[in-house]
ZAKE-124080 format. One line per field, with one value per residue (C-alpha): x, y negated, z negated; residue number from 1. Coordinates in nm, 3 decimals. Each point is the difference from the previous one (the first is absolute). Example, Ala and Ser with C-alpha at 12.3 -4.5 7.8 and 13.67 -1.06 7.14 Angstrom:
BEGIN
px = 1.230,0.137
py = 0.450,-0.344
pz = -0.780,0.066
num = 1,2
//
This chain:
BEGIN
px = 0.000,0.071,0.034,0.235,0.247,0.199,-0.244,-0.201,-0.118,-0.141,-0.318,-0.237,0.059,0.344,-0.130,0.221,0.285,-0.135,0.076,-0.238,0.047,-0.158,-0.181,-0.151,-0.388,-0.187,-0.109,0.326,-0.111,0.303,0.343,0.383,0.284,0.327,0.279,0.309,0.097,-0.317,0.138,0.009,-0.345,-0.178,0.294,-0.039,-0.316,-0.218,-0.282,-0.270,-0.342,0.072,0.117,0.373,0.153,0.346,0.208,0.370,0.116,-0.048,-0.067,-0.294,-0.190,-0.109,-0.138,-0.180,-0.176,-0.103,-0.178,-0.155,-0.132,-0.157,-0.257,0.059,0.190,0.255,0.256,-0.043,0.380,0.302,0.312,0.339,0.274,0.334,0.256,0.244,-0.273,0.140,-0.314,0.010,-0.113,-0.272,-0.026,-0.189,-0.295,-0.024,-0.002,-0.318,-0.128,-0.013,-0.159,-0.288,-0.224,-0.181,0.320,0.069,-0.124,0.160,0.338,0.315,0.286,0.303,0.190,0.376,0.156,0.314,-0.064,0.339,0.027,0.000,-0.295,-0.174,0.130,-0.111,-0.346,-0.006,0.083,-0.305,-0.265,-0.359,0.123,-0.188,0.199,0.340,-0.067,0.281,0.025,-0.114,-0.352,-0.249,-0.335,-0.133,0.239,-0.104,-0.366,0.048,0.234,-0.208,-0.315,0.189,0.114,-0.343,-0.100,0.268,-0.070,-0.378,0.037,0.296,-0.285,-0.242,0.257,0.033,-0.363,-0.104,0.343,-0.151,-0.264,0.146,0.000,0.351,-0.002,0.154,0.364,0.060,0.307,0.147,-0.082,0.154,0.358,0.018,-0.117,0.251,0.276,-0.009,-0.017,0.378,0.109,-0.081,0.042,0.335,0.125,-0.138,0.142,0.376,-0.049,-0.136,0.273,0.184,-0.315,-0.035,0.313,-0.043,-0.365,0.160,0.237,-0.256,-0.236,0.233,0.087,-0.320,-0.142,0.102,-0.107,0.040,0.020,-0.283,-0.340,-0.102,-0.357,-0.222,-0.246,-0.266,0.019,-0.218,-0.202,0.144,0.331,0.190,0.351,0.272,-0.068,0.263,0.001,0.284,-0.083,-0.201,-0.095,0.083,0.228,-0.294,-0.290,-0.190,-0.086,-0.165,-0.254,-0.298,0.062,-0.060,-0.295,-0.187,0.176,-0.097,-0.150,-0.168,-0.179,-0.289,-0.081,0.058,-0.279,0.184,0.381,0.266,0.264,0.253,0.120,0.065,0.027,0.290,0.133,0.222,0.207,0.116,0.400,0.082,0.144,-0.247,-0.262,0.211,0.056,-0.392,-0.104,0.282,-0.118,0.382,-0.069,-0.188,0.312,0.115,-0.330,0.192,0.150,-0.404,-0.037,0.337,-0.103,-0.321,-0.203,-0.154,-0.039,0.106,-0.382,-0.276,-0.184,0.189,0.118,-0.110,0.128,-0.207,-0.176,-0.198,-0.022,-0.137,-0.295,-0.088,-0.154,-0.339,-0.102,-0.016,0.346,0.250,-0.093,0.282,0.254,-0.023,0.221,0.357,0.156,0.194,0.203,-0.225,-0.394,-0.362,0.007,0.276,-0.041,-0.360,0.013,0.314,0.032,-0.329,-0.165,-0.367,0.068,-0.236,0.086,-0.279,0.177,0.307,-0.100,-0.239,0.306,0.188,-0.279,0.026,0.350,-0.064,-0.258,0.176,0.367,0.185,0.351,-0.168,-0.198,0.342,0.156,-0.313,0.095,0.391,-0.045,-0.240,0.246,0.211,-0.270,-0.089,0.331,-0.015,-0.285,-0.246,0.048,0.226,-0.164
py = 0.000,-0.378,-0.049,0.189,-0.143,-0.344,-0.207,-0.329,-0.251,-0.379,-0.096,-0.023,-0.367,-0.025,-0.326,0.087,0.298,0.197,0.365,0.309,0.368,0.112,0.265,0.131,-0.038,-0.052,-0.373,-0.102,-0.036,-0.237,-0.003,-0.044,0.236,-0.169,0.228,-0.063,-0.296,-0.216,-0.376,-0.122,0.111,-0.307,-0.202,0.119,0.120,-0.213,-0.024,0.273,0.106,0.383,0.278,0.010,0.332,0.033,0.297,-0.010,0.282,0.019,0.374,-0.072,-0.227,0.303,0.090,-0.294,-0.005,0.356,-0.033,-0.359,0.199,0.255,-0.276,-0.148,-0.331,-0.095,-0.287,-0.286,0.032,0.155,-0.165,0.127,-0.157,0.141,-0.208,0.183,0.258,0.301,0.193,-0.111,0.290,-0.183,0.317,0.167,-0.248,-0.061,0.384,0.034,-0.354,0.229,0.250,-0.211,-0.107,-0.259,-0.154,-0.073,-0.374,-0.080,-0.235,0.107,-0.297,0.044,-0.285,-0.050,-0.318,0.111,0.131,0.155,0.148,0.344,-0.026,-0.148,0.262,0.260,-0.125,0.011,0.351,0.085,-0.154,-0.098,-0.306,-0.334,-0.274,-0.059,-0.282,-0.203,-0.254,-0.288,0.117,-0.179,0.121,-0.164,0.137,0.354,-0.085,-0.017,0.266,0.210,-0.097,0.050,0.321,0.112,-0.117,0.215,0.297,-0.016,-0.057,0.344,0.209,-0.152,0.072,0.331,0.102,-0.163,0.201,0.327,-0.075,0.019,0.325,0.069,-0.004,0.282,-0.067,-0.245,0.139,0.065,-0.362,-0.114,0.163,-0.141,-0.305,-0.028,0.118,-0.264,-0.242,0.124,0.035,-0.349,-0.205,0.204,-0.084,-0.376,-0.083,0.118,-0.202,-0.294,-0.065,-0.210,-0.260,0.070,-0.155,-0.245,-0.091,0.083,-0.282,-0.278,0.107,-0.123,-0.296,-0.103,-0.067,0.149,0.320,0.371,0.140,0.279,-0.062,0.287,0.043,0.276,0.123,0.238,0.270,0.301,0.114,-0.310,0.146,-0.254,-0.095,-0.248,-0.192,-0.138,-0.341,-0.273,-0.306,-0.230,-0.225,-0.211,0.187,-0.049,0.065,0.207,-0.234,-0.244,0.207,-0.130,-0.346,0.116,0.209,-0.303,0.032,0.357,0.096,0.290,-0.171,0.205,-0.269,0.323,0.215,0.235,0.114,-0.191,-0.028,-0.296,-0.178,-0.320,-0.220,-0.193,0.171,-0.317,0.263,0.095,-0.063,-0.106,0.322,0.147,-0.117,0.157,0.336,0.018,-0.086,0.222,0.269,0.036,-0.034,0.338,0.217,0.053,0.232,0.242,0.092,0.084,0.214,0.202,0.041,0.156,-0.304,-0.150,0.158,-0.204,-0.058,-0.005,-0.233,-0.286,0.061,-0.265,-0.208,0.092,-0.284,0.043,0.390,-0.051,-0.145,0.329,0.191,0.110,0.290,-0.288,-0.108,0.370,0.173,-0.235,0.139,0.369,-0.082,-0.042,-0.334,-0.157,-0.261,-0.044,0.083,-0.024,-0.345,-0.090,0.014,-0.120,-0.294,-0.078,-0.374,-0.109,-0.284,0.159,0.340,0.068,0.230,0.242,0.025,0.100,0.268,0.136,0.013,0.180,0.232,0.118,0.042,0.233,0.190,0.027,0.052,0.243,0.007,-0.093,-0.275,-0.122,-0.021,-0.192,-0.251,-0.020,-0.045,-0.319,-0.116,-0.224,-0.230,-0.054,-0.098,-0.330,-0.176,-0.210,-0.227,-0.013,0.145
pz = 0.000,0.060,-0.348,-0.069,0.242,-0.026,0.158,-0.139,0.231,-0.114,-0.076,0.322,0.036,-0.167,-0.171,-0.306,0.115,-0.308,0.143,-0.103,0.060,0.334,0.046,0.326,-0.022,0.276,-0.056,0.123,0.322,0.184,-0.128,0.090,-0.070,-0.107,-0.043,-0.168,-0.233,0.027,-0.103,0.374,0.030,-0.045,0.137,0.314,0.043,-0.185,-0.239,0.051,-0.042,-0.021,-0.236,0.038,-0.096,-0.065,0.060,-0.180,0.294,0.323,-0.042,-0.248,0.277,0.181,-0.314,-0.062,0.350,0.013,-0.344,0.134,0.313,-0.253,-0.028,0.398,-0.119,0.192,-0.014,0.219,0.084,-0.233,-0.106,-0.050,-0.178,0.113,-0.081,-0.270,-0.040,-0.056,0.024,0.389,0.238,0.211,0.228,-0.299,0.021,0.383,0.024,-0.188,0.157,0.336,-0.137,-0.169,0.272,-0.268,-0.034,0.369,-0.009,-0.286,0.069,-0.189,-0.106,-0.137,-0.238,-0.035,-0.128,0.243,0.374,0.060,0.367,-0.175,-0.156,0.329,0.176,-0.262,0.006,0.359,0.033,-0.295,0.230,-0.193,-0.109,0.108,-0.112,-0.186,-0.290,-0.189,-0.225,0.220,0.090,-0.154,-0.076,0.262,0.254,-0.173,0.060,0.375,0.063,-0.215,0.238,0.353,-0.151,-0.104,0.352,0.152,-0.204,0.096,0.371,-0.027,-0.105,0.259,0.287,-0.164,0.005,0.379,0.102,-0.134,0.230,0.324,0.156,0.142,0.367,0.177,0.107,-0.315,-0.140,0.376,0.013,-0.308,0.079,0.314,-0.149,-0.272,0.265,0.223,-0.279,-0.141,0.386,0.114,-0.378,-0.034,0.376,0.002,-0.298,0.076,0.340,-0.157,-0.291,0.216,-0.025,-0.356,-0.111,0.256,-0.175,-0.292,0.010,0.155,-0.310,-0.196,0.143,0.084,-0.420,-0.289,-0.141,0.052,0.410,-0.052,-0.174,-0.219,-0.144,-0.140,0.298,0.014,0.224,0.132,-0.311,-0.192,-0.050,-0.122,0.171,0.060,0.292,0.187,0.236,0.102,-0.239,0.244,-0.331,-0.223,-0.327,-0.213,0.253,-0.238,-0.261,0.205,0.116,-0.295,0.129,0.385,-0.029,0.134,0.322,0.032,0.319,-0.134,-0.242,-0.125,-0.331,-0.186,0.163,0.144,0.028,-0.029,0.300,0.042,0.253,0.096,0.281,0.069,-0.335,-0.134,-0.192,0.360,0.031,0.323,0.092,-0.189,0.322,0.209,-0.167,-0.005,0.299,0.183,-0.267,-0.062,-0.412,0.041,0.083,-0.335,-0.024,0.220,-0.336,-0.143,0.282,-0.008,-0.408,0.058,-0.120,0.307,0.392,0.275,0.081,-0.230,-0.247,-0.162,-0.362,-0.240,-0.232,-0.329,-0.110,0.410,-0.109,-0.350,0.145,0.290,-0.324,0.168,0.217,0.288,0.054,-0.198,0.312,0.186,-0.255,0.132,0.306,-0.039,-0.038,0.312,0.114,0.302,0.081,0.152,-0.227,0.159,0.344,0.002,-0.222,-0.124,-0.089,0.085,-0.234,0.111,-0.153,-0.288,-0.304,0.094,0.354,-0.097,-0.281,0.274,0.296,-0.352,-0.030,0.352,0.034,-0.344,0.161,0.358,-0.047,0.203,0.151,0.347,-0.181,-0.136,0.342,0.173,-0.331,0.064,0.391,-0.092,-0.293,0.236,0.103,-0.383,-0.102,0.105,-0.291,0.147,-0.324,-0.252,-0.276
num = 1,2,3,4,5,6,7,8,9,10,11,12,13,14,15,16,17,18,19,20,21,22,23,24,25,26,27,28,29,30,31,32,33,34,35,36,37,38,39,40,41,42,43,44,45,46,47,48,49,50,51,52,53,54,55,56,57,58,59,60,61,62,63,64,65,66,67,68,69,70,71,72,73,74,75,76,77,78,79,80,81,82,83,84,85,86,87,88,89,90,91,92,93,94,95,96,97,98,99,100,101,102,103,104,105,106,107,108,109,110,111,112,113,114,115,116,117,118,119,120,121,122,123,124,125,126,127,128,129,130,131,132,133,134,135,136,137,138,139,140,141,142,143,144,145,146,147,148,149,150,151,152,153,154,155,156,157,158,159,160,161,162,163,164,165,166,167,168,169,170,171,172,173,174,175,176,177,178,179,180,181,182,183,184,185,186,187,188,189,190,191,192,193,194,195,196,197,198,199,200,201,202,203,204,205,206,207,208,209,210,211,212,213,214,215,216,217,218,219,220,221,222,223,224,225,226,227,228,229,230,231,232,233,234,235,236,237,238,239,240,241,242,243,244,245,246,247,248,249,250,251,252,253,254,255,256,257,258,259,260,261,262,263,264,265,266,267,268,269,270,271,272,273,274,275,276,277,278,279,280,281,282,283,284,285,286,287,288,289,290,291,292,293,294,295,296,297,298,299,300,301,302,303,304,305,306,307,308,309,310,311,312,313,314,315,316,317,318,319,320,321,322,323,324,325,326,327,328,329,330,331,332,333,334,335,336,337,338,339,340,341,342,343,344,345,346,347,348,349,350,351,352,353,354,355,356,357,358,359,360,361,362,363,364,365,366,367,368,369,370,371,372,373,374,375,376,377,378,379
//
């Protein structure tokens, strides 16, 4: 029983800290699991409505949730702290997070006061894990990664269940290695013919504003696998973090009734070469790297950034995650760079890429590539 492990957890609106024993009863209906040394709790993520248990060992969380699921409550997300923990063995937990269907939507962070490229790397290898949180996140940092992640987490399972779905046509794993073989012939070759113009790009980059030659952001890909998505940088260093103050100039606007894409017009984060890059297409060659990694095809549906993907959560718009990710597609080459192209226009060209692909498909997309790769505005 709950009670007789280390556990306590503050009162439900942790007005005073007071702590009590807990002990799993079924009116504890919504809760959070913090793991480890709990002082950074409220710190980091904030004041808080719910039961918070606390589990001294990482070992004793699994505990904790599979006596909580006795009675169906489960945590709206779980929080680890592993820095100096000495109890640390994170593959415990996200083993029996896999097996727990209930536990699926549930988002899983980990704290450290020190991200040493060990740990990141460690952590990487584990999988599970939604976000990394130090020191300087601030509860309301924590509020909105915790709501993208729930966001994520929801639309995973929604891709999940329209992908179980689909019948598998005949010829789809003939399809798929021939597919994923032409993608490591041609990335592999293009890319050793095309260093030359790397380092000359390279070295333009650099002279052109200051800040790092590639841009590297988290992107979606085919059933919201989450990847490092490589560009040249054709902004501004801190690009990024104007985005709130530009969502004016957004030429998807929906005024928040639908999902979110952005783009911009006559982007003024645009470097000079930057223009260029874009409207040669010559920034997207570092995605040759995606595609000789596995993460994206040479053709399919664009990966996206997550903030655009947190907001595809319904039945309507996952079905466009079920096709691989690609550096070029049916968006693409119909309406690539147009101001008149609504969101519902591109999710639906998405949609029937998803629902069409084939290796002939992809080669009626790559022989009409060239004529997109000039924009028709610089967006």
């Amino acid at each position: 029983m709950i009670s007789n492990l280390p556990l306590s957890y503050p009162n439900a609106r942790k007005k005073t800290g007071t702590k009590v024993v807990a002990m799993a009863s079924s009116h504890v209906n919504r809760y959070t699991l913090c793991i480890g040394n709990d002082e950074f709790f409220d710190g980091v993520t904030g004041k808080t409505e719910e039961y918070v248990f606390t589990a001294k060992e990482l070992s004793l969380s699994v505990n904790v949730l599979k006596e909580q699921l006795l009675y169906n409550n489960v945590p709206t997300f779980i929080i680890c702290n592993v820095h100096d923990n000495p109890q640390f063995n994170f593959r415990k937990l996200r083993d029996y997070i896999r097996t727990e269907s209930r536990l699926a939507k549930v988002p899983v962070f980990v704290y450290t006061e020190a991200l040493s490229a060990e740990l990141k790397q460690e952590l990487r290898t584990i999988g599970g894990i939604d976000d990394i949180l130090t020191p300087d996140v601030t509860p309301a940092i924590f509020e909105e990664k915790l709501r993208i992640a729930q966001q994520i987490r929801q639309m995973a399972q929604t891709v999940e269940k329209e992908g179980s779905t689909v019948s598998i046509k005949p010829g789809y794993y003939l399809n798929y290695s021939i597919k994923r073989g032409l993608d490591i012939l041609f990335a592999g070759t293009l890319l050793l013919l095309l260093s030359p113009l790397f380092l000359v790009l390279t070295i333009l980059i650099k002279l052109d504003s200051k800040g790092p030659v590639f841009y590297v952001s988290r992107r979606a890909g085919k059933r919201y696998q989450i990847f490092k998505f490589y560009k040249f940088r054709t902004m501004v260093a801190d690009a990024d973090q104007q985005v709130a103050q530009m969502k004016h100039l957004n030429q998807y606007d929906t005024n928040g009734t639908g999902p979110v894409f952005f783009k911009v017009s006559n982007d003024p984060r645009v470097t000079p070469l930057g223009a260029f890059l874009r409207n040669t297409s010559l920034d997207e060659l570092p995605q040759l790297l995606n595609v000789l990694l596995g993460h994206m095809s040479l053709v399919g549906n664009r990966p996206l950034p997550l903030y655009e993907a947190a907001t595809l959560t319904t039945d309507d718009y996952a079905g466009r995650f079920l096709a691989p990710a690609g550096i070029t597609g049916l968006w693409q080459i119909k309406k690539r760079g147009n101001k008149d192209m609504s969101v519902s226009e591109r999710i639906n060209l998405d949609k029937s890429y998803a629902e069409k692909h084939s290796v002939l498909y992809d080669m009626w997309i790559l022989a009409n590539t060239p004529n997109a790769l000039r924009q028709k505005d610089n967006v």
